[in-house]
N, C-alpha and C positions, 0 to 999 in steps of 0.2 A: 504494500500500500504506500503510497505517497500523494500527498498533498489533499489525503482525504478530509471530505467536510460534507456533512449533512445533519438539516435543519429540520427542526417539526415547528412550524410557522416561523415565529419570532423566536424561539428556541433554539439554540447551535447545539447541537448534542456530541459534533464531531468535528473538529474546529482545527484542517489543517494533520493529521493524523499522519505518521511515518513510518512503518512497521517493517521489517522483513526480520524474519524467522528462520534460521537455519537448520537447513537437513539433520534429525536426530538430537534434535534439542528440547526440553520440556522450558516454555517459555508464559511466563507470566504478565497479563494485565491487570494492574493493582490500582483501584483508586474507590472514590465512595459511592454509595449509589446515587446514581443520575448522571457518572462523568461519562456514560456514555458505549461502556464496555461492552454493551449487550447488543446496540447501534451497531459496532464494528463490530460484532462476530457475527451478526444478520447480513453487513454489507457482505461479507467473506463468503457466506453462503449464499448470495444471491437473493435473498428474502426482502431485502434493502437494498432503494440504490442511491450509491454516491450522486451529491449535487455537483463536485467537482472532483479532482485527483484521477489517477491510475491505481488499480488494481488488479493483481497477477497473482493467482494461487495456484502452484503444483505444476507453472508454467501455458496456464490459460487466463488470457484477459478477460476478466469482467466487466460487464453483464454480457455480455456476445458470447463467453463460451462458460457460462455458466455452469450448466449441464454438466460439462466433462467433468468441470473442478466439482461437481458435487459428486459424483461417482467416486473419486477417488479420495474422498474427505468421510469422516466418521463426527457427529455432531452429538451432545449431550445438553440437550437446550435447559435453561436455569430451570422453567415451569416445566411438570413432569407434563409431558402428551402421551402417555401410554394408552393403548386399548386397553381398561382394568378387568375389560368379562373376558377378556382371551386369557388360556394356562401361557405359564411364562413361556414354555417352550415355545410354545405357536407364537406369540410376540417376534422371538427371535429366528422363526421360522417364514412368519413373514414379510419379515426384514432381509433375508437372506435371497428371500426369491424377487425382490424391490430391486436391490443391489446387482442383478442376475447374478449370483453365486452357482455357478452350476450344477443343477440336479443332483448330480451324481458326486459332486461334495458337500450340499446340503447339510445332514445328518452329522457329517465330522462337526462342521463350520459350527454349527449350533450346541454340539456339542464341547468344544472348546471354550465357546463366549461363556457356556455353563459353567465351566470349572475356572475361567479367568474369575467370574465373579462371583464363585462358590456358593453357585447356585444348584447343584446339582440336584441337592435333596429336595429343591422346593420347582421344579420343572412340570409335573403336573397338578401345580397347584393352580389358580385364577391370580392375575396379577395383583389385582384387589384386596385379598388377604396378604399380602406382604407389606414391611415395616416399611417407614419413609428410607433409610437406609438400603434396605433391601430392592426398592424401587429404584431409588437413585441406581443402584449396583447394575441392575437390569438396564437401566437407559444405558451407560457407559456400556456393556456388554452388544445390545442393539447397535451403536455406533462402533461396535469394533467386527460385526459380524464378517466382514465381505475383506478384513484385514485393510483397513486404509494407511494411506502412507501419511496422511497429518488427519489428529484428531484436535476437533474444537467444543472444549469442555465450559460450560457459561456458568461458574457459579456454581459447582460442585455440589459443594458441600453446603452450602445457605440452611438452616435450621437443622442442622445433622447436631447428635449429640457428638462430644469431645472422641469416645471410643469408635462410633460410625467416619467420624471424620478420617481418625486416625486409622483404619480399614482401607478409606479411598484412596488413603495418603500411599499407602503398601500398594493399590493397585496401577493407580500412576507411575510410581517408581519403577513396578515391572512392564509396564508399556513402554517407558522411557528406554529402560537397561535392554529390552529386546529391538528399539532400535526404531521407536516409532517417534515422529514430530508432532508436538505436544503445544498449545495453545489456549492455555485456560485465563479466564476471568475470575477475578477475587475482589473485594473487598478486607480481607482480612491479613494483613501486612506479615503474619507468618508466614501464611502461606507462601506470597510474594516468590 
C-alpha cells in the first residue's frame, strides 16, 4: 500500500497509509479503535476501496485484480461471520470447496485446519455451541483452509479471556514459524 486514504464522509479513517509486509513475517497494526485498522485490512481484501494511493497484494493490483489476491489470502475478520447451524466440520468444508481446494484433498485440508486449531474433538459438533474462543479458533482455521501465503487476522483476540488469548498467541507463532505472512490488527500494545 502507499499513499493510501479513505474517507467515510467528512471522516479520514485512512489518511495517506504506507505498508509493505515482507514474505514470512508476522507483522502488526497497533493503534486504538477508530485509527482505522479494520479500513485497511477491508481495503487489502477488496471489501473497500481506496479514495486514493496504490495497492498491490501477493503481486496483484487492487481493485482490478482483486479476485486473485483474494484466492491467495486467508482472512479472520474482527466480527465472527460464521454459519452457527453448520457442524464445525462442514464450516471448514465449505470453505474448502469456496477456495477450490481440490476434491480429492478436501478431507486432508479440513482435517489439518482441525488439528491447527484443536478442534478435532468438537468437528461434529454445531458451531453455535462452541466458546467465543473456540469460534475465534475456527475463523482463523477457515482462513487457513486452502493454505494461503498471507493471512489477515482483524482483531484477534478482542474480548478473549487472558488464557484464550494466550492459545491464539501459540497458534500465530506456529503459522509464523511454518512460514506463512502474517498481518494482524491490535489495539493492544502487547500484542504489537
Amino acid at each position: 500500500m502507499h499513499g493510501v486514504v479513505k474517507r467515510f464522509g467528512s471522516v479520514v479513517a485512512v489518511n495517506g497509509l504506507n505498508l509493505e509486509v515482507p514474505a514470512g513475517l508476522c507483522y502488526g497494526l497497533l493503534g486504538p479503535n477508530g485509527a482505522g485498522k479494520s479500513t485497511a485490512m477491508r481495503i487489502l481484501t477488496g471489501q473497500a476501496l481506496a479514495e486514493a494511493g496504490t495497492i498491490e497484494v501477493l503481486g496483484h493490483r487492487l481493485p482490478e485484480e482483486s479476485k486473485l489476491a483474494r484466492a491467495r489470502m486467508g482472512v479472520c475478520p474482527q466480527e465472527s461471520n460464521l454459519d452457527v447451524d453448520l457442524r464445525v466440520r462442514d464450516v471448514l468444508s465449505v470453505f474448502a470447496r469456496l477456495y477450490r481446494v481440490p476434491a480429492a484433498e478436501r478431507t486432508e485440508a479440513v482435517q489439518r485446519a482441525l488439528a491447527l486449531a484443536g478442534l478435532q474433538e468438537r468437528a461434529l459438533d454445531r458451531a453455535v455451541t462452541l466458546s467465543g474462543g473456540m469460534q475465534r479458533r475456527l475463523l482463523i482455521a477457515r482462513a487457513l483452509i486452502h493454505e494461503p501465503e498471507l493471512v489477515l487476522l482483524d482483531e484477534p483476540t478482542v474480548g478473549l479471556d487472558p488464557q484464550v488469548r494466550h492459545e491464539l498467541w501459540s497458534l500465530v507463532v506456529s503459522l509464523r514459524d511454518a512460514g506463512a505472512t502474517i498481518l494482524m490488527s491490535t489495539h493492544y500494545i502487547e500484542e504489537a
